[in-house]
C-alpha positions as CSV (number, residue, x, y, z in Angstrom):
1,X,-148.5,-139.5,101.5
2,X,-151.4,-138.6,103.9
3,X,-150.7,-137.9,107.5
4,X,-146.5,-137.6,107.1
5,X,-144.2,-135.4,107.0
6,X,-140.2,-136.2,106.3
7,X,-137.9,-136.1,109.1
8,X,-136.0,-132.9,107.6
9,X,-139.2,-130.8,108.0
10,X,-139.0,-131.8,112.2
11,X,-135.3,-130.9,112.0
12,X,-136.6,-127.5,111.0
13,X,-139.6,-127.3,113.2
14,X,-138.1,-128.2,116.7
15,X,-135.7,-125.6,116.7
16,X,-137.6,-123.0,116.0
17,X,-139.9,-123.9,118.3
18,X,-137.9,-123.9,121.4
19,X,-136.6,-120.0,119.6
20,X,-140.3,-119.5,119.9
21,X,-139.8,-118.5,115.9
22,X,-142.9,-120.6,115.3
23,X,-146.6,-119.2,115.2
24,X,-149.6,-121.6,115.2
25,X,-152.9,-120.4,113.3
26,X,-156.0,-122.0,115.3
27,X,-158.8,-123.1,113.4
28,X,-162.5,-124.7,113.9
29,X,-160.6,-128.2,113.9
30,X,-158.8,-127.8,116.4
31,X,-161.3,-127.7,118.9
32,X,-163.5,-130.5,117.0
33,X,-165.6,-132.5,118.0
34,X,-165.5,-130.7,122.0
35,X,-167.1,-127.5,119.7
36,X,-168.7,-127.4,116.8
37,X,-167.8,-126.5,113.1
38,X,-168.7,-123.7,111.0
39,X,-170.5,-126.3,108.8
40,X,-172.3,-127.6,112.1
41,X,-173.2,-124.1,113.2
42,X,-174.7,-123.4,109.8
43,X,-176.8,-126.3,109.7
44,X,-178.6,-125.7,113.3
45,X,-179.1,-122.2,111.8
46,X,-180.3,-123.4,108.5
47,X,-182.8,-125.9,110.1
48,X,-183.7,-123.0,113.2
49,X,-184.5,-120.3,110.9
50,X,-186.1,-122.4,107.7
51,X,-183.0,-121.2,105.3
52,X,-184.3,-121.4,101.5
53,X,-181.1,-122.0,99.5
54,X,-178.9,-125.5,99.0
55,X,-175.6,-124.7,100.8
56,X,-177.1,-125.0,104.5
57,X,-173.6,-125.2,105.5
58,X,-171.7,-122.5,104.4
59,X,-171.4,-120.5,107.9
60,X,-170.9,-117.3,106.2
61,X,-173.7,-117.6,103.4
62,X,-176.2,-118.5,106.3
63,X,-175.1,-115.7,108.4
64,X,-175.4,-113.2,105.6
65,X,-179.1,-114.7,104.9
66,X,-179.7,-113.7,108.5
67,X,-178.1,-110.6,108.6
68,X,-180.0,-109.1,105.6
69,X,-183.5,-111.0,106.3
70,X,-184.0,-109.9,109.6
71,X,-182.1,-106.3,108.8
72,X,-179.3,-106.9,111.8
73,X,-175.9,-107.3,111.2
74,X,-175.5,-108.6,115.0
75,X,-178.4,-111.2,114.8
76,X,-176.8,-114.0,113.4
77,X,-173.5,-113.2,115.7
78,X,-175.7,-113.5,118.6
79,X,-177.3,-116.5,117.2
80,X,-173.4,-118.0,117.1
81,X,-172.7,-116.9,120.8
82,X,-175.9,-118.4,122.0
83,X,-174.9,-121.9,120.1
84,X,-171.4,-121.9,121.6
85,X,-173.6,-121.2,125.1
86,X,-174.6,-125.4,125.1
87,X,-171.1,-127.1,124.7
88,X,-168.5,-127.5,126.6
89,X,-164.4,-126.7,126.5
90,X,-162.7,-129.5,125.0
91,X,-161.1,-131.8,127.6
92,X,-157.1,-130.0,127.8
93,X,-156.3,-133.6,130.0
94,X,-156.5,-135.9,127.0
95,X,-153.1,-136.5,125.5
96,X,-154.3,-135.7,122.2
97,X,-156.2,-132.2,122.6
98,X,-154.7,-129.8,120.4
99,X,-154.7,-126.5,122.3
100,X,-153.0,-128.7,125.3
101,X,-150.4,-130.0,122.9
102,X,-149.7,-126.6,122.0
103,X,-149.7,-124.9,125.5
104,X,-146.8,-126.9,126.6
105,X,-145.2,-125.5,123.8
106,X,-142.7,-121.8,124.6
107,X,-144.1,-119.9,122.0
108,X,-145.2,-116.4,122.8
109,X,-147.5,-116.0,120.3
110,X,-150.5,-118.1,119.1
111,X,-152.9,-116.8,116.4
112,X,-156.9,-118.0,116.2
113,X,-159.1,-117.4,113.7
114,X,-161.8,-119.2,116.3
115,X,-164.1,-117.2,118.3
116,X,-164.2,-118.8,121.8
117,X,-161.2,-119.2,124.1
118,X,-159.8,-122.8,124.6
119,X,-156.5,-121.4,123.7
120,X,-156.1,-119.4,126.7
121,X,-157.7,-121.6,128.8
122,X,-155.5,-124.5,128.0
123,X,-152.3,-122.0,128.7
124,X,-154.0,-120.8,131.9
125,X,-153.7,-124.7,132.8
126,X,-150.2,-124.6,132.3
127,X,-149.7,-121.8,134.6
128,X,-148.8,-119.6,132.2
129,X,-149.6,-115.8,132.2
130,X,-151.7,-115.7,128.7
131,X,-153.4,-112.2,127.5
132,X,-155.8,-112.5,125.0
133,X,-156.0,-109.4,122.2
134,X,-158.7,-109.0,119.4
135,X,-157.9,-108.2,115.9
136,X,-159.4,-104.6,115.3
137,X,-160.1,-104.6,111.8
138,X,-163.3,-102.6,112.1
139,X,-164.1,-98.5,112.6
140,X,-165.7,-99.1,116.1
141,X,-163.1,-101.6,117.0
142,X,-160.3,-98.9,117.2
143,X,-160.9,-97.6,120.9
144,X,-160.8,-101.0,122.4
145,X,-157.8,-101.3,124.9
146,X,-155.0,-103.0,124.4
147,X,-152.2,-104.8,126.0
148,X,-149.3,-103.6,123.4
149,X,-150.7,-99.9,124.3
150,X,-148.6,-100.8,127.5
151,X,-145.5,-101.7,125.8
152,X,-146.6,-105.3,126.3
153,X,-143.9,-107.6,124.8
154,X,-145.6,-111.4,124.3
155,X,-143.1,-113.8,125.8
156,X,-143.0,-118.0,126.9
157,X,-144.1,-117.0,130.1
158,X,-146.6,-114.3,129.0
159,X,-148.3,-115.3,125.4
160,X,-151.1,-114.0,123.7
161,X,-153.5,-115.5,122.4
162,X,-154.5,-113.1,118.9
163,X,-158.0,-113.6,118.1
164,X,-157.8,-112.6,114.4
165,X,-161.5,-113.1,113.4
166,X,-162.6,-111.9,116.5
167,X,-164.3,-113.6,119.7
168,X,-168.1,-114.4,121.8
169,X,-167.0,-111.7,124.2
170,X,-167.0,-108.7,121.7
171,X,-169.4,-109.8,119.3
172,X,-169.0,-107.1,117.2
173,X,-165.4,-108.7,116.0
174,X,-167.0,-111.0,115.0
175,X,-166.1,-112.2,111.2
176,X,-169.1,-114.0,110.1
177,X,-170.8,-113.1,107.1
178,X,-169.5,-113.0,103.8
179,X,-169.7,-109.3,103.8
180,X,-167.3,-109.7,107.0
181,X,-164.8,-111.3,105.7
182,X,-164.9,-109.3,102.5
183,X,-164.6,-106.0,104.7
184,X,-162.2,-107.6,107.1
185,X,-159.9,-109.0,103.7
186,X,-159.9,-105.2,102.1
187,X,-159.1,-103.6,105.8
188,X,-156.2,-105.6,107.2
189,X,-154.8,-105.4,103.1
190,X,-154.9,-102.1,102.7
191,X,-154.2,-101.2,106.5
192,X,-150.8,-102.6,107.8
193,X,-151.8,-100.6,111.4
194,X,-154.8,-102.8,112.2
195,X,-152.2,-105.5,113.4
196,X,-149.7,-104.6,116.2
197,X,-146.0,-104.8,114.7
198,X,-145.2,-107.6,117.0
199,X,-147.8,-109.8,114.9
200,X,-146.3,-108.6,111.8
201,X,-143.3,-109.7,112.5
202,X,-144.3,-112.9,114.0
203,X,-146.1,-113.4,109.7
204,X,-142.8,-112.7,108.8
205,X,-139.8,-113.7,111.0
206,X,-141.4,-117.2,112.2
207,X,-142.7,-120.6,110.8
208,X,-146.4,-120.3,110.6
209,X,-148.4,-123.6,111.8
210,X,-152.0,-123.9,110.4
211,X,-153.8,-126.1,112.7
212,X,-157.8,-127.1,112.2
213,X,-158.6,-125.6,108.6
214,X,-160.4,-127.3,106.2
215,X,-159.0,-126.1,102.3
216,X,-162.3,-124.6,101.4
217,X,-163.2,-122.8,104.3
218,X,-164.0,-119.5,104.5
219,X,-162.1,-118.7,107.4
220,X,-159.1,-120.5,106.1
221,X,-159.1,-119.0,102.4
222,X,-159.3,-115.2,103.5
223,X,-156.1,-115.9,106.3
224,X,-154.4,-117.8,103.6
225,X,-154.9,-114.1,101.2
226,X,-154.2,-112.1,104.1
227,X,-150.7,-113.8,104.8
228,X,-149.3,-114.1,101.1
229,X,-147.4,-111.0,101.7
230,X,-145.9,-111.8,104.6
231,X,-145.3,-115.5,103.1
232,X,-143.7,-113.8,100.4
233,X,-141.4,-111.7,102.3
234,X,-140.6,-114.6,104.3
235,X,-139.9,-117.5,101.5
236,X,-136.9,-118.4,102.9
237,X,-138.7,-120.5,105.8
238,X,-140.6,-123.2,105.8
239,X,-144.3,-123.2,107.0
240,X,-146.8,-126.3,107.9
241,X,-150.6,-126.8,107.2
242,X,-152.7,-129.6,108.7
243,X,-155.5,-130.8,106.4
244,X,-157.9,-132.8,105.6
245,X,-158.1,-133.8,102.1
246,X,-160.9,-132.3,100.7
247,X,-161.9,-135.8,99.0
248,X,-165.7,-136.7,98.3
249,X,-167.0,-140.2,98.6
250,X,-167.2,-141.2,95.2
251,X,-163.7,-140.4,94.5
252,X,-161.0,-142.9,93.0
253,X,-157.9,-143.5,94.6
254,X,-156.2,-142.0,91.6
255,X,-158.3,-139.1,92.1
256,X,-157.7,-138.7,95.9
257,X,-154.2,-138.8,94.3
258,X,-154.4,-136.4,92.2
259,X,-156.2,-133.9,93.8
260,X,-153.5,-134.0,97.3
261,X,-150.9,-133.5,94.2
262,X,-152.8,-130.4,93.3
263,X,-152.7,-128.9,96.6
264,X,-149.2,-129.9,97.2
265,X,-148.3,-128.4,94.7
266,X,-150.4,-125.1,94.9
267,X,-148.6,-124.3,98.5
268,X,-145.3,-125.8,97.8
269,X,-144.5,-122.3,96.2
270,X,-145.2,-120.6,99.6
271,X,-142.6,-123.0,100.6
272,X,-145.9,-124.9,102.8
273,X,-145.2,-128.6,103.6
274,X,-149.0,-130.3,104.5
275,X,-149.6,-132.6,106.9
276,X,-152.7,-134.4,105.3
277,X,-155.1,-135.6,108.0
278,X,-156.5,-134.9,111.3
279,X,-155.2,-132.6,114.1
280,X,-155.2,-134.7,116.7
281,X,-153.4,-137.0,114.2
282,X,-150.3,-133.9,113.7
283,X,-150.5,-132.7,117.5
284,X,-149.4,-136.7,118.4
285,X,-146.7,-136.9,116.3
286,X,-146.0,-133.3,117.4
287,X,-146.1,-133.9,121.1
288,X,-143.7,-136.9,120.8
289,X,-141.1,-135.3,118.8
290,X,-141.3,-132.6,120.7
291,X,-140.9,-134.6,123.9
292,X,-137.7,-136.5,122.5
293,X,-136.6,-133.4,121.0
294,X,-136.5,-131.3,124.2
295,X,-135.3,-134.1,126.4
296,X,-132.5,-134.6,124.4
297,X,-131.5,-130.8,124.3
């Protein structure tokens, strides 16, 4: 049924998250509508720049339009940055945000396939001691610094926030195009050293929590390839996916039907229970449970 989940999965779920054995995977969602989607990105970009082809909102086809018509691989990233300039953070007071939700949460690491940085933000507000690190997935990424080259361990107290797609303040991490996220799939495959071990074993050894992803995004398709390994190795545990049904208007109830049967389906074999509906929608039920949960532990 859309929007639950059955009490055994929370039995599961709670626990490992006050073991901080659970890992949340950010998407575009979860900052919606405070920020804008890829689809809503690729539209002002489409209109901007008079883009000639029919699917104005695929982010990455629009980007790689850019990228090869103005013979730049960093003008359409600049083009993003300067869109993300004219809105504001999402409001972490409201009892339904989802990077608040998941702040209050003791998790020491949080993963984000989003390029801005309302996930630290919203752990700064909670007076915790977040670091934020960049997934270095490219040649000239290598010689960035990083916090686990000082034996940083993330803890409760002292997360990190992994941006695994990149973020505004290094543009040039940055997966955008469809020849980034084609690069970024065949580097972090055939490279197991462009993630710190401490995220590898967090893919492994920990319930994964997608948050924010639509089912055909880009974003969300090339993380979902990226982690079958690691799903595989760890089929023993149970993981979670909020999403939206990817349902068209004209569709009949017994198609809806079928077609969340599919999907079921398709990720019950990664052992992936889905939340069908919004984020804010999960992070509710999330923040309650959570709430009884902890107060009666």
């Amino acid at each position: 049924m859309q929007g639950s989940l059955s009490d055994i999965f929370w039995e599961v779920l709670l626990p490992r998250i006050k073991e901080g054995r659970c890992t949340p995977f950010l998407g575009a969602g979860a900052a919606s509508p405070a920020l804008p989607l890829g689809r809503d990105l690729a539209e002002q970009l489409s209109t901007k720049h008079s883009y000639p082809l029919g699917d104005r909102t695929d982010l990455p086809r629009v980007a790689q339009y850019l990228a090869v018509t103005r013979g730049d691989q960093m003008y359409p990233k600049e083009r993003v940055a300067d869109s993300f300039k004219r809105y504001a953070a999402p409001d972490f007071s409201a009892p339904d945000e989802p990077h608040s939700v998941l702040s209050r949460l003791p998790l020491p690491i949080y993963m984000t396939t989003n390029y801005d940085d309302s996930m630290i933000r919203a752990l700064k507000a909670q007076g915790r001691e977040a670091v934020r690190e960049t997934c270095r997935w490219k040649s000239d990424l290598k010689d960035l610094p990083s916090k686990f080259d000082d034996d940083y361990v993330p803890s409760a107290q002292r997360p990190v926030v992994f941006h695994l797609h990149g973020h505004l303040d290094e543009l040039k991490s940055m997966v955008l195009t469809e020849d980034d996220y084609l690069d970024f799939l065949v580097q972090i495959t055939t490279d197991q050293k462009i993630l710190p071990p401490r995220i590898r074993e967090a893919f492994a050894d920990s319930t994964l929590l997608f948050l924010g992803y639509g089912l055909t995004d880009w974003n969300f398709r090339v993380l979902f390839r990226t982690l079958v390994e690691y799903l595989q190795k760890s089929s023993r545990r149970r993981h979670m996916s909020v999403q939206l049904p990817p349902f068209t208007e004209d569709m009949t109830a017994e198609q809806k039907q079928s077609v969340q049967g599919y999907f079921d389906e398709y990720f019950k074999e990664l052992r992936i229970g889905v939340f069908w509906g919004t984020c804010r929608d999960f992070v509710c039920e999330l923040s309650r449970r959570w709430e009884a949960f902890n107060g009666s532990g």
